[in-house]
C-alpha positions in Angstrom: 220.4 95.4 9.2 217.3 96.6 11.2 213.6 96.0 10.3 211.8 98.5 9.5 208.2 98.9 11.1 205.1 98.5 9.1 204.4 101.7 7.2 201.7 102.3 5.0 202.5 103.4 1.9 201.5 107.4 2.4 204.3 106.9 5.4 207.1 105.6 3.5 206.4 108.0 1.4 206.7 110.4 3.9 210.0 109.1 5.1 211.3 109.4 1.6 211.1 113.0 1.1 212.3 113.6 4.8 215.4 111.9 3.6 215.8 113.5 0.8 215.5 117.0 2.3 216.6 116.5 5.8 219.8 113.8 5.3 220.2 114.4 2.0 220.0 117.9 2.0 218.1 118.0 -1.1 216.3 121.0 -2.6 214.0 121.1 -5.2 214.8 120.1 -8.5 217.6 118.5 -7.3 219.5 116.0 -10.0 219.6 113.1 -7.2 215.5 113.9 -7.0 214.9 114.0 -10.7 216.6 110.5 -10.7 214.4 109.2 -8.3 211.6 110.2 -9.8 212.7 108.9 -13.6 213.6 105.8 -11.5 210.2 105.0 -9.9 211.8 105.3 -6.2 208.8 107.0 -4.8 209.4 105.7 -1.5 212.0 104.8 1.8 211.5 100.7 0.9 212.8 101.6 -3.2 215.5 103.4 -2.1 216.1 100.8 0.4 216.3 97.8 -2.1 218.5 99.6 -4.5 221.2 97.2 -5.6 224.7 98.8 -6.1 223.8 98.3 -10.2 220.7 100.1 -10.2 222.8 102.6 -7.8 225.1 103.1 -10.4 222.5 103.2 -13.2 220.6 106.2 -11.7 220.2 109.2 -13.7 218.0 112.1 -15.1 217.7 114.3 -17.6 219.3 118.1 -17.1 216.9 121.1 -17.4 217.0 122.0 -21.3 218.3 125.6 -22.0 215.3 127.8 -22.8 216.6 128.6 -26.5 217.3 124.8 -27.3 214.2 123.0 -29.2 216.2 119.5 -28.6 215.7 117.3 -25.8 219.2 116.5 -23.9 220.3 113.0 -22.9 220.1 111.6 -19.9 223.0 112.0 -17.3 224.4 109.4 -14.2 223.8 111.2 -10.9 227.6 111.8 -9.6 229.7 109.5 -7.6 228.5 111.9 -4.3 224.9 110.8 -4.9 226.0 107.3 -5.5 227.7 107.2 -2.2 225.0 108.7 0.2 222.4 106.5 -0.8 225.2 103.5 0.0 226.0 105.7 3.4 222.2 105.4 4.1 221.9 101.8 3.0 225.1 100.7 5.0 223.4 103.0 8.3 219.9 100.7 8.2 
């Protein structure tokens, strides 16, 4: 595994979202981005020190139909998702 320099936390940040759009391919709104978001994984060192459990336990709640008053449950991010951030883990 390689270190990873010192970032401050703006900067890891930062390297979040470019992996998110840039390897990823994520756009906005995105289920794998509404996961990390309901997950707390606001930065490259979360996503880094994801175990395959709390992989696996990732998801997010859809986007509610405009005519539906209830709330819908939440959803696991598919197996795709799952595998990139492994990909990315296994890469570093």
């Amino acid at each position: 595994m390689v270190a990873l320099p010192y970032m401050t936390r703006n900067t890891a940040a930062e390297v979040l979202t470019r992996i998110k759009t840039e390897v990823f391919g994520l756009e906005e709104g995105s289920s794998l981005g509404a996961a990390f978001k309901r997950a707390g994984i606001g930065n490259v060192h979360d996503l880094l020190a994801l175990s395959h459990e709390q992989i696996d336990s990732l998801n997010y709640f859809p986007r509610a139909e405009a005519e539906s008053t209830a709330r819908p449950a939440a959803v696991p991010i598919n197996i795709g998702d799952r595998n990139l951030i492994c990909l990315l883990q296994g890469w570093i």
